[in-house]
PLY file of the C-alpha trace (Angstrom):
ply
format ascii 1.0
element vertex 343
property float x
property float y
property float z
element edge 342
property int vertex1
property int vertex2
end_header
-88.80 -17.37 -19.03
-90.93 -19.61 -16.64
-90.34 -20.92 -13.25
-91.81 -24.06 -13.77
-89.16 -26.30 -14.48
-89.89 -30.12 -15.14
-88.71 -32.73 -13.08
-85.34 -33.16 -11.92
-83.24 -35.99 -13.96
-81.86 -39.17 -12.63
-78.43 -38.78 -15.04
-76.78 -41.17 -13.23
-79.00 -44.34 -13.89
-79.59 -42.73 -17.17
-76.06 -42.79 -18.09
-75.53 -45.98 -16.85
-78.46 -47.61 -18.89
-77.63 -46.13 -21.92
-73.65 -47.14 -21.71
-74.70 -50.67 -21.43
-76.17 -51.00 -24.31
-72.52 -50.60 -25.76
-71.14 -54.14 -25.77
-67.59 -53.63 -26.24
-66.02 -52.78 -22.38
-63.20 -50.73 -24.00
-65.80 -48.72 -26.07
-67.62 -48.10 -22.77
-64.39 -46.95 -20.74
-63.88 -44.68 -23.78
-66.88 -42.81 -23.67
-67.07 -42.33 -20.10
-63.94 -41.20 -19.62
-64.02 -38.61 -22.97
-67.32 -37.10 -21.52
-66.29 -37.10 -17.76
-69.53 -39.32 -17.19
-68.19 -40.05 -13.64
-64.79 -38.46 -13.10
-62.59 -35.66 -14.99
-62.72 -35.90 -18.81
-59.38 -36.77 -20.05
-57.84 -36.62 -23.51
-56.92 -38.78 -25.97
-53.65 -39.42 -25.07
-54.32 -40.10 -21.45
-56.79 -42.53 -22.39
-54.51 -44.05 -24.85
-51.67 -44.68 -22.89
-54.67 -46.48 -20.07
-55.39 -48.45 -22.94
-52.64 -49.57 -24.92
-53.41 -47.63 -28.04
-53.20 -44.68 -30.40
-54.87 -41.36 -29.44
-56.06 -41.45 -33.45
-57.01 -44.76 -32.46
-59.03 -43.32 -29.41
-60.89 -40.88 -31.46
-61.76 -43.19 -34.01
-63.49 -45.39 -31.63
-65.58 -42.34 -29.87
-66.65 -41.33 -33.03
-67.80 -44.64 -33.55
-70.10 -44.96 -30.74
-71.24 -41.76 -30.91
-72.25 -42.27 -34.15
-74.02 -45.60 -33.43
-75.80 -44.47 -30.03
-77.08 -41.02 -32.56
-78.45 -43.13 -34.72
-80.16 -45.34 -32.76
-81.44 -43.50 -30.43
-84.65 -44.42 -30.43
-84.22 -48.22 -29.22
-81.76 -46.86 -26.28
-83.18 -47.04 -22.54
-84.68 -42.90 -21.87
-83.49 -40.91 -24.78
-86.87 -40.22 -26.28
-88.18 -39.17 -22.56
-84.72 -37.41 -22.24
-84.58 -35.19 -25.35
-88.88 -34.47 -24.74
-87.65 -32.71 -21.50
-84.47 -30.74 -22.43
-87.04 -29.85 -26.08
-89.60 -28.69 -23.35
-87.04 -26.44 -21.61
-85.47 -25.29 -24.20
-88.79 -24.22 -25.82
-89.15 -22.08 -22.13
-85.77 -20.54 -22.24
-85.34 -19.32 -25.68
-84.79 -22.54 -27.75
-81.19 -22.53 -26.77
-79.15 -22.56 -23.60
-76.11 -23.12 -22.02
-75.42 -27.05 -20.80
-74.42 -25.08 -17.79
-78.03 -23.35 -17.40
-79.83 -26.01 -18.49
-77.91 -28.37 -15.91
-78.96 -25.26 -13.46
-83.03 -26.36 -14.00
-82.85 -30.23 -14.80
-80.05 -31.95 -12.38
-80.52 -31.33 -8.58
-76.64 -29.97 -7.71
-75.35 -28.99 -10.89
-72.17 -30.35 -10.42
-69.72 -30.36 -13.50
-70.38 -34.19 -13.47
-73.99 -33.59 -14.14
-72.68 -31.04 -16.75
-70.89 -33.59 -18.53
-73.61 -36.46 -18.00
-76.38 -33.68 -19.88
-73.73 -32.99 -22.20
-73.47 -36.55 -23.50
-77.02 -36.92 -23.09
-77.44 -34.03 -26.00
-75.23 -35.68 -28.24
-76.93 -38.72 -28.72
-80.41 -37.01 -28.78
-81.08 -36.91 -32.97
-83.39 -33.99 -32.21
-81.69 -31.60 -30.82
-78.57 -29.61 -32.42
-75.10 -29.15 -30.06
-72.50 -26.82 -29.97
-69.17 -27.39 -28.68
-67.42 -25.20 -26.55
-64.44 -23.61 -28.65
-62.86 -19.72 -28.38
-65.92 -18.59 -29.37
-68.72 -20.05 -27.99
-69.59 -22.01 -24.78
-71.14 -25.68 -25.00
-74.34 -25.22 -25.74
-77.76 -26.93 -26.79
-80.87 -25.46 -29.13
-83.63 -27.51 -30.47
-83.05 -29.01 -33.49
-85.80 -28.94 -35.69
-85.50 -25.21 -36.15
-82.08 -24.18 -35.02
-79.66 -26.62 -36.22
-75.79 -26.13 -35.35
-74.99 -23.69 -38.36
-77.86 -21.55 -38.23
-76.97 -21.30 -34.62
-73.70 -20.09 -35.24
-74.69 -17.39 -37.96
-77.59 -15.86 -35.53
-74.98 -15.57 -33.19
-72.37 -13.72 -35.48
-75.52 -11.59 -36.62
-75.73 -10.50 -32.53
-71.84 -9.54 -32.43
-72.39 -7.67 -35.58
-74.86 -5.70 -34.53
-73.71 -4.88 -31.06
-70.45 -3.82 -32.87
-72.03 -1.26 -35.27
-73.98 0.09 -32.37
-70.98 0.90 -30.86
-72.32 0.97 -27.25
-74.27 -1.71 -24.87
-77.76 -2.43 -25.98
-81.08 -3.90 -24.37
-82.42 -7.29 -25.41
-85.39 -5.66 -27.38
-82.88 -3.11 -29.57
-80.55 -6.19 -29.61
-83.34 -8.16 -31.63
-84.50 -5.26 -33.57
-80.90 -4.34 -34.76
-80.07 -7.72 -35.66
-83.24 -8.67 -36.93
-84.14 -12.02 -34.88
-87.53 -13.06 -34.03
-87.87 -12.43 -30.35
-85.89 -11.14 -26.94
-85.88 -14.74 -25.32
-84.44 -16.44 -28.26
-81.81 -13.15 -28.55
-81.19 -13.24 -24.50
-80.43 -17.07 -25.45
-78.54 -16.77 -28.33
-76.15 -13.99 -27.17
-75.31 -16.08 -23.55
-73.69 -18.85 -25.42
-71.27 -16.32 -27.16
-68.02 -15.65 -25.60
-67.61 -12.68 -27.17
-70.65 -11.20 -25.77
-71.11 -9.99 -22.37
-74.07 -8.56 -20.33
-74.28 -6.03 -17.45
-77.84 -5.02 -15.84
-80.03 -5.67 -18.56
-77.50 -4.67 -21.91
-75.53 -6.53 -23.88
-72.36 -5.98 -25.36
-68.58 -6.84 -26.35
-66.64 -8.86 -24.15
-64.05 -6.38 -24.13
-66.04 -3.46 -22.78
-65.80 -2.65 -19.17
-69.03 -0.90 -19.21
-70.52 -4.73 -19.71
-67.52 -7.00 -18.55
-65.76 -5.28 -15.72
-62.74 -7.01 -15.09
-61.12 -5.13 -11.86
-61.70 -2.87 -9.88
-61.47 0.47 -11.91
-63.81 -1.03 -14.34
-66.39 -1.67 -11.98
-66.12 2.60 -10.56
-66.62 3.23 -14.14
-69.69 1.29 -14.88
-70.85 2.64 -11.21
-70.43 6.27 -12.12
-71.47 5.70 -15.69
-74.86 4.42 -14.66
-75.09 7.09 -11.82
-75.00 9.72 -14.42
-73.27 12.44 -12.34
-70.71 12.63 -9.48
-70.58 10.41 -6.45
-68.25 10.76 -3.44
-65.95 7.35 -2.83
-67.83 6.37 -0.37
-70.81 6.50 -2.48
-68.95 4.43 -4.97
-67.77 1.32 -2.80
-71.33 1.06 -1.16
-73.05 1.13 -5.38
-70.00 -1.53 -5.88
-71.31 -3.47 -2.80
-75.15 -3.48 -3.73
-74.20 -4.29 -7.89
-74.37 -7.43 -9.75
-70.82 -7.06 -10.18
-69.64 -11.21 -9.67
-67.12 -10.23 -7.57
-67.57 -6.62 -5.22
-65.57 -7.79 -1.70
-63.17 -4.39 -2.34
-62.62 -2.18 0.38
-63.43 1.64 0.72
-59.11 2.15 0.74
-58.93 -0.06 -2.29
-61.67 1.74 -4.21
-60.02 5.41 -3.27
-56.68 4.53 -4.52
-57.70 3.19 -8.02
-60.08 6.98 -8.24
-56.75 8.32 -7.74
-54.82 6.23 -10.16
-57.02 6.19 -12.99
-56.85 8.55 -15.91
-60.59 8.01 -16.16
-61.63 10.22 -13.14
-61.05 13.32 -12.25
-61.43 14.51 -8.11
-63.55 17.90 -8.59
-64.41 18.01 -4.44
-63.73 16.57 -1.45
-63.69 12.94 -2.05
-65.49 13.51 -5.03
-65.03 11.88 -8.53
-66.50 12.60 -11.75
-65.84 10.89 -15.47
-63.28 12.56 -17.40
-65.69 11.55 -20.52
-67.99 14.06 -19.19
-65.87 17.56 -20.03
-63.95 17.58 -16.50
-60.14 18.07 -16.54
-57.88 17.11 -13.46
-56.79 20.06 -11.40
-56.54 22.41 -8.44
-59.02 24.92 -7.61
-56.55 27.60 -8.31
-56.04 25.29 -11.82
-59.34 25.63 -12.45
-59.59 29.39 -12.35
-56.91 29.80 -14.67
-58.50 28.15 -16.77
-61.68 30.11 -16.67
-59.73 33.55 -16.82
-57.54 32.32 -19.92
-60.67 31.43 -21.59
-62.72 34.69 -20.87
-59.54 36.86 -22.04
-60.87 39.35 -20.31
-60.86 40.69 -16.01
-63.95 39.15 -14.47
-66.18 39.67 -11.38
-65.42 37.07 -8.25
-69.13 35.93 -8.72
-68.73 35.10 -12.22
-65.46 32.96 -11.74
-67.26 31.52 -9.15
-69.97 30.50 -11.03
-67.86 29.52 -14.10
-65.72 27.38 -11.55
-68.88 25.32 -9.79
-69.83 23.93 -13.87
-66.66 21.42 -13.17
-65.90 21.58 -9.25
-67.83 20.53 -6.39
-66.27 22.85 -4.01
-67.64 25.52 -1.38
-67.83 29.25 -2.82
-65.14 30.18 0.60
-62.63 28.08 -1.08
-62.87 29.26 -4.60
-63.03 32.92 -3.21
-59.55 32.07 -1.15
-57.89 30.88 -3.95
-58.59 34.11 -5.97
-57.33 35.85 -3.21
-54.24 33.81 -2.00
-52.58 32.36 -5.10
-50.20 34.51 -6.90
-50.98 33.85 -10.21
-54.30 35.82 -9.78
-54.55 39.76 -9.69
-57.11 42.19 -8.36
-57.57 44.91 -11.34
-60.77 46.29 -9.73
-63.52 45.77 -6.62
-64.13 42.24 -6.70
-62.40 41.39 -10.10
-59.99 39.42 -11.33
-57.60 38.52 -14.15
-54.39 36.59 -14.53
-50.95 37.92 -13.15
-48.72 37.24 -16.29
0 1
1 2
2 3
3 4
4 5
5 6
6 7
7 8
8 9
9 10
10 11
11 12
12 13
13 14
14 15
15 16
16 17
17 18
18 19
19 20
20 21
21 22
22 23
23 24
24 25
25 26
26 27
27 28
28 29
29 30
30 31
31 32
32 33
33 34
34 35
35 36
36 37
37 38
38 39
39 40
40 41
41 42
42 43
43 44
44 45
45 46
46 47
47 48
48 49
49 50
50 51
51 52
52 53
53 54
54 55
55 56
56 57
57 58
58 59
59 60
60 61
61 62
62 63
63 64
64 65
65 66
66 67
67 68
68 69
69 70
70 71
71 72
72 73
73 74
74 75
75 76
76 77
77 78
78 79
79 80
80 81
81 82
82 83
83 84
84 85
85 86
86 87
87 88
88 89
89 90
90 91
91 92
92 93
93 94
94 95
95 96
96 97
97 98
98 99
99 100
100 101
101 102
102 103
103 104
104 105
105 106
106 107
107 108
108 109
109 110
110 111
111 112
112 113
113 114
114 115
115 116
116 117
117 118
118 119
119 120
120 121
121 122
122 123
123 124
124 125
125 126
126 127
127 128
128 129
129 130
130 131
131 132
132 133
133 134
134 135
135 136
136 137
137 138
138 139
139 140
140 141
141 142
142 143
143 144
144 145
145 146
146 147
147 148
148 149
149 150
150 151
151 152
152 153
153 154
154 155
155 156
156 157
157 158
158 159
159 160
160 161
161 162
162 163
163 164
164 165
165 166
166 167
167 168
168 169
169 170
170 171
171 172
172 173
173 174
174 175
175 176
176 177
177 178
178 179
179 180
180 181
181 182
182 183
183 184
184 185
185 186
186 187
187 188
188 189
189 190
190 191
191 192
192 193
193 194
194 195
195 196
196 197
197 198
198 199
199 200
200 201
201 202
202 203
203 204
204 205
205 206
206 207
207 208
208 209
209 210
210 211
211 212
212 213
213 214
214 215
215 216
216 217
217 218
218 219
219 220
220 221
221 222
222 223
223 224
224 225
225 226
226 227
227 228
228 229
229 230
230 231
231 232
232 233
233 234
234 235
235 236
236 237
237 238
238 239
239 240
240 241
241 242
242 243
243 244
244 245
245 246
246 247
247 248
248 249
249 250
250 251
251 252
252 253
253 254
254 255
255 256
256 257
257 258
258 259
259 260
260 261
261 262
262 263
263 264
264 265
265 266
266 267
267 268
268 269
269 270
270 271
271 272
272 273
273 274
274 275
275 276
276 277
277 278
278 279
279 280
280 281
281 282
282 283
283 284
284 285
285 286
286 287
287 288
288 289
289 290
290 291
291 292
292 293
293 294
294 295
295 296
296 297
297 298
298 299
299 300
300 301
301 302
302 303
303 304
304 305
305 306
306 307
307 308
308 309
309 310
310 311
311 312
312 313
313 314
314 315
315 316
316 317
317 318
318 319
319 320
320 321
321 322
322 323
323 324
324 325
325 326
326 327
327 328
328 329
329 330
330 331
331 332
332 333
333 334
334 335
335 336
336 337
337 338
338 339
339 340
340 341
341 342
């Protein structure tokens, strides 16, 4: 993706021009107030009861217009100009996009009126191909002579599938090799406008994986120490949190502490630090910990050997492992230096 982006569009004069070309006032306040061309959209009903007539009625009308304006496009004041940019664009960002990114590079604030004004815009260009925005996907926009509306939607459910089956987050290039599309920008396009894909620091992947979609705060110490690949003190953690693309990351050190201690997820194997459960630790004392080893080994071992058996899933100082064998009841000298269980 490029960025050299075209020149910024006037929607507002646009809009205006093309809604006077529809001669009925009433068909005019429809469609401006459906699309939210100046204000809030509102529904059929509202609109209805504004104008003294059926919602059914309502909808019959917009479809209408829209219908009319589609179809004759190419007589109405800026379409053809209007659908050469967004095609120009969308050709630069992967042949489909959001409204909302495509607002992001063609309208100068972005606002959600400009959303709606592009969004209208869209739907009366004949050569481009719209999707609404539903459970499942987000409004969107692709080019039209080779991605119309249904092949849209299947490339899409080819992206979930594969993601799925891979069980895991993927990169944009395995992401178009496992689902067999013909390049990353049109994959990195496709998969934004699905709500059931997500993507975290260059990987895609379900919405419902934290590891991808971190929704609180636990999520987001997972993904942290997941990426890290090995232990991190809490400290550690909140400053990764701070310096992440996480959308939100204003948590305090306190905040981030309590939730280690909470969650099942992580075990504390030192002072202050955490490591994944997923990675073979299990929560515990010290003294836990050497049980453990000596109910495993069956058999009296040497202090140096527990000690080194002990520092595979604890980050601790040798002193306190070594005070522990020789404190805790539950342990019992049998010779110099070694150790087996009491019981």
């Amino acid at each position: 993706m490029t960025d050299q982006h075209p020149s910024v569009l006037n929607l507002e004069q646009i809009v205006q021009d093309v809604l006077s070309s529809i001669e009925r006032e009433r068909e005019r306040e429809i469609i401006a107030r459906r699309f939210g061309l100046f204000d809030r959209k509102e529904t059929l009903e509202q609109i209805g009861e504004l104008l003294g007539i059926t919602r059914e009625r309502v909808r019959q009308l917009e479809k209408s217009v829209m219908i009319r304006l589609r179809s004759g496009a190419e007589q109405l004041p800026h379409v053809t100009d209007v659908q050469a940019t967004i095609i120009e664009t969308l050709k630069r960002e992967g042949e489909t996009a959001r409204i909302t990114t495509l607002s992001g590079i063609l309208t100068a604030e972005n606002s959600r009126t400009d959303q709606s004004r592009l969004a209208f815009m869209t739907e009366i260009c004949p050569g481009l191909s719209t999707i609404s925005e539903d459970d499942s996907f987000y409004q969107a926009v692709g080019v039209g002579q080779t991605h119309d509306e249904a092949a849209i939607r299947k490339e899409v459910g080819k992206l979930i599938q594969a993601v799925t089956e891979a069980g895991k987050p993927v990169e944009t290039a395995q992401l178009t090799k496992l689902s067999g599309l013909s390049n990353d920008a049109y994959t990195q396009a496709l998969a934004s406008i699905s709500k059931q894909l997500a993507t975290l620091n260059g990987r895609w992947g379900l919405v419902k994986w934290p590891t991808v979609n971190p929704r609180n705060i636990r999520d987001k110490i997972f993904v942290i120490l997941s990426e890290n690949g090995k232990h991190m003190h809490f400290n550690e953690i909140s400053e990764a949190i701070k310096d992440s693309d996480f959308k939100r990351k204003d948590v305090t050190t306190q905040a981030i502490h309590n939730e280690l201690i909470k969650d099942k997820r992580f075990v504390l194997i030192g002072r202050g630090i955490y490591a994944l459960k997923d990675w073979g630790y299990k929560k515990g004392t010290v003294a836990d910990i050497i049980s453990e080893v000596l109910r495993e080994a069956k058999e009296p071992l040497h202090r140096d050997e527990i000690v080194k058996r002990v520092l595979k899933s604890r980050f601790v100082k040798e002193t306190t492992i070594l005070l522990n064998l020789q404190s805790k009841p539950q342990f019992k000298r049998v010779a110099k230096a070694t150790y087996q269980l009491a019981d």
